[in-house]
N, C-alpha and C positions, 0 to 999 in steps of 0.2 A: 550327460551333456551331449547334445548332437554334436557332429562335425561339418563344419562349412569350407567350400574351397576358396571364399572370400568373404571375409569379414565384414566387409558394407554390406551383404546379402543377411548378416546371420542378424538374428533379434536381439536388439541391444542389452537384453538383460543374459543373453548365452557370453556375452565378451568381455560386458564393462559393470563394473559394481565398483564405486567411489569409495575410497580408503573411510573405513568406520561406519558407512550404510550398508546393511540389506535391507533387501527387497523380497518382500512378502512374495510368492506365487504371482496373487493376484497382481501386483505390478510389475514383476516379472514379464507378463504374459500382454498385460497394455504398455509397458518399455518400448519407444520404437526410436529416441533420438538421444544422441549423445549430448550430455550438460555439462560443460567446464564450472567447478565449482570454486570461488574465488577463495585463496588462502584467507586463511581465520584472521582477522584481526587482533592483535595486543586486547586492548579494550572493547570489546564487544557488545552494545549496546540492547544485542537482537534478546536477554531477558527483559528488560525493559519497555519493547516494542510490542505493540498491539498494533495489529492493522487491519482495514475493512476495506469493503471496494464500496460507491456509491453512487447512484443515477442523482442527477440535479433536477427537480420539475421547475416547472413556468415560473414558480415564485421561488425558487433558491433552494429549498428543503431538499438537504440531504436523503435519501431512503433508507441507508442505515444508521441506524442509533447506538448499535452496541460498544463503539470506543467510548460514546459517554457514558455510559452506562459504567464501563472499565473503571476508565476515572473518576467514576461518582459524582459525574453532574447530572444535576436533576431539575427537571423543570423549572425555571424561574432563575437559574445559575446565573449571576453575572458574569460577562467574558470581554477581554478587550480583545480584537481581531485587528493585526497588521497585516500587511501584503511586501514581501521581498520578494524580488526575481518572479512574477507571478506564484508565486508559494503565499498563502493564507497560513499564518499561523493565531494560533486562538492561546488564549490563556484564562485562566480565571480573574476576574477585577471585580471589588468592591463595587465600580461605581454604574454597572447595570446599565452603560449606553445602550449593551445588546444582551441578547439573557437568549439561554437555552429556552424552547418552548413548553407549556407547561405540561403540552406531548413528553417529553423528554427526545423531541427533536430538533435539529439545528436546521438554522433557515441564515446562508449564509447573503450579508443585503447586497442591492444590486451593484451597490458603487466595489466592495470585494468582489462581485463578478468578473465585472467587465476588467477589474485592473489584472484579474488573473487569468480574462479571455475564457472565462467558464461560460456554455450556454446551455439551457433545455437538453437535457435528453445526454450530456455528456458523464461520461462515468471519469469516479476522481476517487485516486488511492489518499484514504484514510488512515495518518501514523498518528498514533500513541503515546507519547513517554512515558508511563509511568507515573515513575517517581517523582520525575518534572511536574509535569500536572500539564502537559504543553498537547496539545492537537493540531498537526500541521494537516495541512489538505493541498495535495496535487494533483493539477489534471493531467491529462496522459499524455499532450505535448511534452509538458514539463518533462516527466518519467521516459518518456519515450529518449531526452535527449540524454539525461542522467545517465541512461544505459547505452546512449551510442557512445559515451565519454567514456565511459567505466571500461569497455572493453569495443572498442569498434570494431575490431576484425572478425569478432563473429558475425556481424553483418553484412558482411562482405563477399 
């Protein structure tokens, strides 16, 4: 290990390695910023969780498909969609208001847009449950405040 006479100068992977990670070489070597890693939760949901990131086009269609894919909906799926707090959450329902496309893509309608402030061209984190069978979708307002909440003084 080299030696530095100031540890802000030296590469973050010569100083800092997270209790229970190493770091390959190769990320080693791209390492450049320190991450506060949040203590573990009691119940930890993150097996569970599937996530995807996703572009919205003109008519609403997601660009990634693979959470459905996770959960095994497939084309023609019927799904009910609510909206809490701009948060879209999807679930599976019998009664096909709105259905997966026979793409095996989601086209999420405009009136869930607009209540969730989604527009063209916006990318929106895709979570998973599992076991649930639940697909929430957040745009990055949303996420972006999640994370000033969760710890704001790193932004500061």
């Amino acid at each position: 290990m080299k030696s530095y006479d100031d540890a802000d100068r030296a590469p973050l992977a010569d100083w800092w390695e997270p209790a229970g990670f190493f770091l390959s070489a190769n990320q080693k070597h791209r390492a450049s910023i320190a991450i506060a890693y949040p203590d573990p939760l009691q119940e930890s949901p993150a097996d569970d969780l599937y996530c995807a990131v996703a572009t919205i086009d003109g008519r609403g269609r997601l660009s990634d498909r693979s959470a459905l894919r996770v959960l095994g909906w497939a084309g023609g799926q019927g799904i009910s969609i609510a909206v809490k707090d701009r948060v879209a959450v999807l679930k599976p329902s019998p009664d096909r208001r709105w259905t997966v496309r026979l793409n095996g893509y989601l086209v999420l309608p405009a009136k869930v847009r607009h209540a969730c402030d989604l527009f063209t061209g916006d990318r929106v984190l895709i979570a998973a449950a599992l076991t649930r069978s639940i697909l929430v979708v957040y745009s990055t307002p949303v996420l972006a405040s999640a994370l000033w909440r969760y710890q704001s003084d790193l932004w500061t």
